[in-house]
MITI-240130 format. One record per residue (C-alpha): residue in one letter; x, y, z. Coordinates in steps of 0.5 Angstrom, whole numbers, plus 500, padded with zeros to 3 digits. Layout:
residues N
aXYZ
...
***
This chain:
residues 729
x742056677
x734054677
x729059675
x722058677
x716061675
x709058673
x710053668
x708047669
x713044665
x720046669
x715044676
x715037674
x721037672
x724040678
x721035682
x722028678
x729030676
x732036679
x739034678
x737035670
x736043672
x740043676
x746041674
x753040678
x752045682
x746044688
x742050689
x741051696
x734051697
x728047693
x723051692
x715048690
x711054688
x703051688
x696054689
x697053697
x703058697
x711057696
x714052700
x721052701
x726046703
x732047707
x738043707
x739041716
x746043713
x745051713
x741050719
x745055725
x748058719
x749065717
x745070712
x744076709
x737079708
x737084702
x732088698
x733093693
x728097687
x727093681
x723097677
x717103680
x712107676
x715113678
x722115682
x718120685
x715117691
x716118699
x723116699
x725118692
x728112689
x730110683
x731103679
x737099682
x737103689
x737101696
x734104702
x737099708
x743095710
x742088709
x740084715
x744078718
x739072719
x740065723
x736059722
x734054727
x729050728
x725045733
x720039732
x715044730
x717051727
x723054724
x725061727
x728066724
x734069729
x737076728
x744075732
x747082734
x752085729
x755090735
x757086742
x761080741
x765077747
x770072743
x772068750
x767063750
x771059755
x771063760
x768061766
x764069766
x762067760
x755064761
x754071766
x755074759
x751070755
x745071760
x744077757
x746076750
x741070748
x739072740
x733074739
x727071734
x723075730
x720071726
x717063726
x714059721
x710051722
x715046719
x710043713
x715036713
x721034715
x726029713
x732027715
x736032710
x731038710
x726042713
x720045709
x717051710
x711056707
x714063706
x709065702
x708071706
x715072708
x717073701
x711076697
x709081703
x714088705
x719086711
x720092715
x728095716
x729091710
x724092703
x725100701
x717101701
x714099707
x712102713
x715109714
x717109707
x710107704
x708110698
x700110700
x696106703
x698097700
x693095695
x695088698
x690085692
x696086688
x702085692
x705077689
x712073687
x713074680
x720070680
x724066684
x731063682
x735059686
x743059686
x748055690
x749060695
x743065694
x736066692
x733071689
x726073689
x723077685
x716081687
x711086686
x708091691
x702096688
x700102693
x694107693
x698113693
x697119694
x696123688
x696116683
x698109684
x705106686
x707100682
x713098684
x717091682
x723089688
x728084689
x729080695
x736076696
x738072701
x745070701
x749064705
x755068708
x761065709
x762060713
x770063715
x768070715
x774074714
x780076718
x777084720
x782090720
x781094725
x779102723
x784107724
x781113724
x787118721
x784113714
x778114711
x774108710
x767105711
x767102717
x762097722
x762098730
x764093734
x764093742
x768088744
x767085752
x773083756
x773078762
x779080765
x779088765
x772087765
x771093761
x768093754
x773096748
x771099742
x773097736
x771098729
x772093722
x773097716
x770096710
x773092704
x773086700
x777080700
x783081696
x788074698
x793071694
x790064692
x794058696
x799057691
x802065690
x802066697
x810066697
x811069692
x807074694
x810074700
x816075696
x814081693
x812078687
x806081684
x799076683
x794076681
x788075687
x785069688
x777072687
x778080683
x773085683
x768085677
x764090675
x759089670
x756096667
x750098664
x750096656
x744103657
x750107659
x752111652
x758108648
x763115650
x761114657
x762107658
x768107655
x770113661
x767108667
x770103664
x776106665
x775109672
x773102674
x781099672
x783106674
x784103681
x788097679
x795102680
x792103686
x793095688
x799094684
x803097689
x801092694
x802086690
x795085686
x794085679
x788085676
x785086681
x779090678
x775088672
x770091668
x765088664
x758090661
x752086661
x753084654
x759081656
x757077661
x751074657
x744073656
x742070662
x746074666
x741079672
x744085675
x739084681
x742078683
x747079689
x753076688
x754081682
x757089682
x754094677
x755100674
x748102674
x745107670
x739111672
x735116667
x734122671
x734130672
x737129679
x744131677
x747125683
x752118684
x752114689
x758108691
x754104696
x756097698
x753091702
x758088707
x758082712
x757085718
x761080723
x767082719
x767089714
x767084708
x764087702
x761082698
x757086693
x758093691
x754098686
x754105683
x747109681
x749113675
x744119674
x744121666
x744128668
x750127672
x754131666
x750137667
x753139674
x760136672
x759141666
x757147670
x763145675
x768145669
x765152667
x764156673
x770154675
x776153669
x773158663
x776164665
x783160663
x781154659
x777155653
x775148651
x770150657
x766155654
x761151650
x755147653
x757141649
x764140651
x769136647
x768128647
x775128651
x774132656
x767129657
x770122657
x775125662
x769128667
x766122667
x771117668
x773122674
x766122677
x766114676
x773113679
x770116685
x764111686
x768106686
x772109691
x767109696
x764102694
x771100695
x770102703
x773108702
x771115706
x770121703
x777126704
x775133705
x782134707
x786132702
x785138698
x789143704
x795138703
x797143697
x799150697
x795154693
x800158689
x803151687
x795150683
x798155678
x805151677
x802147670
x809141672
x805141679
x798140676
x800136672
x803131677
x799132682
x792134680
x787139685
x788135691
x792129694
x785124694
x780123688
x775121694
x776129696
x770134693
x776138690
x773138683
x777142678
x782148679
x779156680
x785158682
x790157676
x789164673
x788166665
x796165663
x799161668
x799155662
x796150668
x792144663
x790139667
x785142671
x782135675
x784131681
x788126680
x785119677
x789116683
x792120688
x797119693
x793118699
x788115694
x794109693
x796109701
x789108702
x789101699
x794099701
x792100709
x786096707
x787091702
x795089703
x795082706
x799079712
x799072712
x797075720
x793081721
x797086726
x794091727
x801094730
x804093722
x798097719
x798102725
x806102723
x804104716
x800110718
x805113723
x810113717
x806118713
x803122719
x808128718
x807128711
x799133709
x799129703
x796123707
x792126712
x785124712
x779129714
x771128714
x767133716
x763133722
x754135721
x754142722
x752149719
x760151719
x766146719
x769144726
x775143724
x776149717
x781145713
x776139711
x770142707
x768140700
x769144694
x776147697
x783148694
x790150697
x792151704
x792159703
x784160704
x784167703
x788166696
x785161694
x777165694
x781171691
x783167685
x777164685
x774170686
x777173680
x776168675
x768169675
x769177674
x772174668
x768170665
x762175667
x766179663
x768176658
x762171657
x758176651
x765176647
x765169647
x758168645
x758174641
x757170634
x750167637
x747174637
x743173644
x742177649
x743173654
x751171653
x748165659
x743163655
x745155652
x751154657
x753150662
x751154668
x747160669
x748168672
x745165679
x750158678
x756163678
x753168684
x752162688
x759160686
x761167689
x758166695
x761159696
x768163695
x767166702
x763161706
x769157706
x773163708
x769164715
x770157718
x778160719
x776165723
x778163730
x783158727
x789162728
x791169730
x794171723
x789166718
x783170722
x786177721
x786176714
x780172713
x776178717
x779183712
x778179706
x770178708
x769185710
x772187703
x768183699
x761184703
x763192702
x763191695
x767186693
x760183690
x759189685
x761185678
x755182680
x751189679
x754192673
x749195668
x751190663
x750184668
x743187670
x740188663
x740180662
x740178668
x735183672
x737186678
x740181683
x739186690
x734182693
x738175691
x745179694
x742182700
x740175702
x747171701
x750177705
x745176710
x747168710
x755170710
x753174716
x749169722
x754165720
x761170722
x757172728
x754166730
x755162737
x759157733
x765162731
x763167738
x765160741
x771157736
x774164738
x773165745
x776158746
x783160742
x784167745
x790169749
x790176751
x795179746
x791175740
x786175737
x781176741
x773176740
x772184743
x777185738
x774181732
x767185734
x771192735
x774191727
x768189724
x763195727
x769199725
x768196718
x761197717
x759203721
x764208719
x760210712
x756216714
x751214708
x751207708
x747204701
x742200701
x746193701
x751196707
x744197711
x742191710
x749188713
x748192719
x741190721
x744182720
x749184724
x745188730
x740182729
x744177729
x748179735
x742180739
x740173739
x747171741
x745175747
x738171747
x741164746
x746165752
x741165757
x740159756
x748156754
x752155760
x758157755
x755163752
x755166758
x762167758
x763171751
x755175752
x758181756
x763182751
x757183746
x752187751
x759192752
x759192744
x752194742
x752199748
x758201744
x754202738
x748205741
x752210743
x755210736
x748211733
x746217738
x752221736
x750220729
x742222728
x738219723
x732216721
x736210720
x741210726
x735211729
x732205727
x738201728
x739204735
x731200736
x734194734
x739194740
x735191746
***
């Protein structure tokens, strides 16, 4: 490695003996840095070979700028580069990372690649040329904001470039990557911007890794590929999953083969951050190593390892692109993110991070309360016990490293378990919240005060969680994609390795993948989730009784409008079900209707409102939500595809929920309210089926039903019935 400032005494030596500083291992660039620029000399060897372009945040004088970014963040994918060259300049070429054609011996080749040629986006003037490199000027390439690439520039500016400040403070050369260090100031709106960013570029192998296709009933990260065919001719799909390269080193190739377990011929290290607290670093530690049970099943031992910064010495740079880290950012935003940088011509994750929020722990504790103190005293407190906080963090860590694995999000995972069994403590302890770490089952609201349930995490490492790995890091000494799409076929009649990611939508398309559920049985599951918070809404004083407060939330994890959003998330993620099938959205109505009707007056109560005040407004608000999205054209449309004439159908559904809401003679103000959203929100769906082909075929149902009501409201008079019937158009 060779680190280049401006210290004169390192240039001359760089030039008169660079195998001094150098040493054994040749950088893979020189570099002379002087007051015309910085000039680099590239080897002709690594012409036509292939780079990634990176950068990342280094430090800024502030995270809150235009795109919200801390130290150690990146905002873009890396970018895949070539160089080539001619007599005069050196080009930078962008090669497409989606369409590929593999038969380059086919005589239609050359009609393909007419309309493939790789595009230049960028050139310099060849300084000087040997018979072994060329050198070119990159002071501007390096030192100036590269759009798509750096986070700051462009679309993503913080203000107005103070380009006066803008200026290489670091290069460092390494076998296989160089690493630049530079400084970007800006006006901003309200104040300066400083930040500091690093800029890598990385030699890619010159093998790249055999991909594996992407079979989507698993979850991972993955790449798309359009592949073009000569002899159909048609252009096919195919998408590489994301992961690393996990290989037995040449000589334990049969022994693996054999069944033996080997360790692999390069780990997975993550350094962790030495500012972590010493409880936590213990905790990610843990995690990280966590996924090593994962691949012992498949063979590989030791595959992950965790270090901190401290271990991997004093001149080791967790900016520089060859290393995965475990980043700590101080921060009142309560986040994790697991992110990798992969080779784009074969899914191949070649560097990986997690960025750590400080204030993480308070939303795992405000989870941990709302969601286990009914039954769990050890959740009572604001400052949790040093074990259960080691657990949470190692929990939320593992979880990271998950996705810097390449694995996806299962929000199905948790539907894979019946809800009772989550009151069974032989169950949770053997199987946890959900089948997947990867899943946002969080902790058990459903065990109930006396069933005896302890454990109240997702699994360290689930069943499917382990399946996973093996779907995407066994090794074959052939990749088959028939061999891995034979191993998924196995387990497609087992729910315990079904996989589901949630499509972006206001209400989930398919119910049984949503976050922050548990159990088969929604409508359980809400109830038992539901009873937990009047408990400790209930109890909370007598907990806090020796503080003599009169607030029983003050100096807890989670406030009274943390545990009435907790409530209303209950039923949100009962409404996706309604339409799913007949008897599920038979029980799902009546539930909701029961809540909405007055399931939600534990949250009123006397006592309540004395140190929480009144919380009509903020109740009548979530109800009104609750009701757009029972009666909106999303559940109208799920409905009235799935009906049958002897089910459930959408004229049903509006006929028992008017019968729900209109028979009280004296409706109070909440009940007023759920009427008027109902009215209203009916009578957009009229409006929006003017111009949606398929709300055509449900409007004259909800047209008979207003007329219906209207009937219903001049039958009754009153100045409010009135009012309503005005509504109804």
């Amino acid at each position: 490695m060779m680190r280049i400032a401006n210290n004169k005494l390192r240039l001359l030596l760089l030039l008169l003996f660079p195998t001094l500083l150098w040493g054994n291992s040749a950088p893979m660039f020189h570099i002379r840095q002087n007051a015309k620029g910085c000039f680099v000399e590239i080897p002709k060897r690594l012409i036509n070979r292939d780079f990634l372009l990176a950068a990342r945040v280094m430090t800024v004088s502030s995270p809150n700028n235009k795109v919200k970014l801390y130290a150690g963040q990146r905002l873009y994918d890396p970018v895949w580069i070539r160089l080539k060259y001619d007599k005069e300049q050196l080009y930078l070429l962008r090669p497409d990372s989606k369409n590929l054609c593999e038969d380059t011996t086919h005589l239609s080749y050359p009609a393909y690649a007419r309309n493939a040629i790789t595009p230049i986006a960028e050139s310099w003037k060849i300084e000087q040329e040997t018979d072994s490199s060329i050198v070119v000027n990159w002071s501007k390439f390096l030192s100036e904001p590269i759009e798509g690439v750096d986070p700051f520039g462009g679309k993503t500016s913080p203000g107005r470039s103070l380009p006066q400040l803008n200026k290489i403070l670091q290069v460092d050369v390494h076998e296989k990557n160089l690493e630049v260090s530079v400084q970007y100031g800006f006006e901003g709106t309200t104040q300066p911007f400083l930040t500091t960013i690093r800029k890598s570029l990385l030699l890619l192998p010159e093998q790249p890794m055999q991909p594996r296709i992407h079979d989507a009933r698993v979850g991972y990260d993955n790449i798309p590929k359009r592949k073009f065919n000569f002899d159909t001719p048609s252009i096919a799909a195919e998408n590489y999953i994301t992961r690393f390269r996990i290989v037995p080193s040449p000589k334990d190739v049969r022994s693996y083969l054999q069944g033996k377990q080997v360790k692999p011929q390069q780990p997975i290290v993550f350094y962790i951050d030495d500012a972590f607290p010493p409880l936590w670093k213990k905790a990610i530690r843990k995690g990280i190593l966590d996924w090593n049970k994962a691949f012992e099943e498949i063979g590989f031992k030791e595959v992950m390892q965790a270090k901190t910064y401290a271990e991997a010495g004093p001149e080791f740079d967790p900016n520089d692109i060859r290393f995965n880290c475990f980043r700590y950012v101080v921060s009142d935003f309560p986040n994790a993110m697991g992110k990798h940088w992969v080779d784009p011509r074969s899914g191949e994750i070649l560097q990986a991070d997690v960025l750590f929020h400080s204030n993480v722990i308070a939303l795992l504790r405000k989870w941990y309360f709302l969601q286990t103190s009914a039954y769990h005293p050890a959740a009572r407190t604001k400052t949790l016990p040093d074990d259960i906080t080691a657990q949470l963090i190692r929990y939320a860590a593992a979880h990271e490293i998950g996705h810097c694995l390449g694995l996806e999000h299962n929000f199905k995972a948790s539907y894979a378990h019946n809800t009772e069994d989550l009151r069974r403590p032989e169950f949770t302890e053997r199987y946890g919240t959900t089948p997947s770490i990867m899943d946002y089952a969080r902790f058990n609201y459903v065990a109930q005060p006396g069933d005896g349930v302890r454990y109240v995490l997702p699994p360290l490492l689930g069943v499917y969680d382990r399946y996973a790995i093996r779907i995407g890091y066994a090794y074959l000494s052939r990749e088959n994609t028939r061999t891995v799409a034979g191993w998924i076929d196995e387990k497609q009649n087992d729910p315990m390795y079904h996989c589901g990611r949630m499509a972006p939508s206001t209400i989930p398309t398919d119910p049984t993948v949503q976050t922050s559920d548990l159990g088969n049985d929604p409508v359980a599951s809400a109830t038992y989730g539901i009873r937990n918070l009047q408990q400790i809404l209930t109890q909370l004083p007598e907990w806090n009784k020796k503080r003599l407060t009169d607030n029983p939330f003050e100096e807890m994890p989670a406030t009274y409008t943390d545990l009435q959003q907790a409530y209303f998330d209950h039923l949100e993620r009962v409404i996706p079900f309604i339409g799913f099938s007949d008897e599920v959205s038979g029980k799902a109505v009546e539930f909701l209707w029961k809540e909405l009707l007055g399931g939600y007056n534990f949250l009123r109560t006397d006592a309540v409102c004395k140190y929480a005040g009144n919380p009509t407004e903020a109740i009548i608000k979530a109800q009104k939500t609750i009701i757009e999205k029972m009666f909106g054209r999303i559940i109208a449309e799920r409905i009235s595809s799935n009906e049958t004439p002897a089910g459930f159908t959408y004229a049903h559904y509006l006929e028992v929920s008017a019968n729900y809401l209109f028979t009280d003679k004296t409706p109070d103000i909440f009940t007023r309210h759920l009427q008027e959203s109902y009215l209203q929100t009916l009578q957009s769906l009229l409006t929006e089926a003017r111009t949606s082909s398929f709300s055509v075929l449900f409007s004259p149902t909800v047209s008979e039903h207003l007329t219906r009501i209207r009937e219903q409201l001049t039958t009754n008079p009153s100045t409010w019935n009135n009012y309503l019937k005005n509504k109804i158009q």
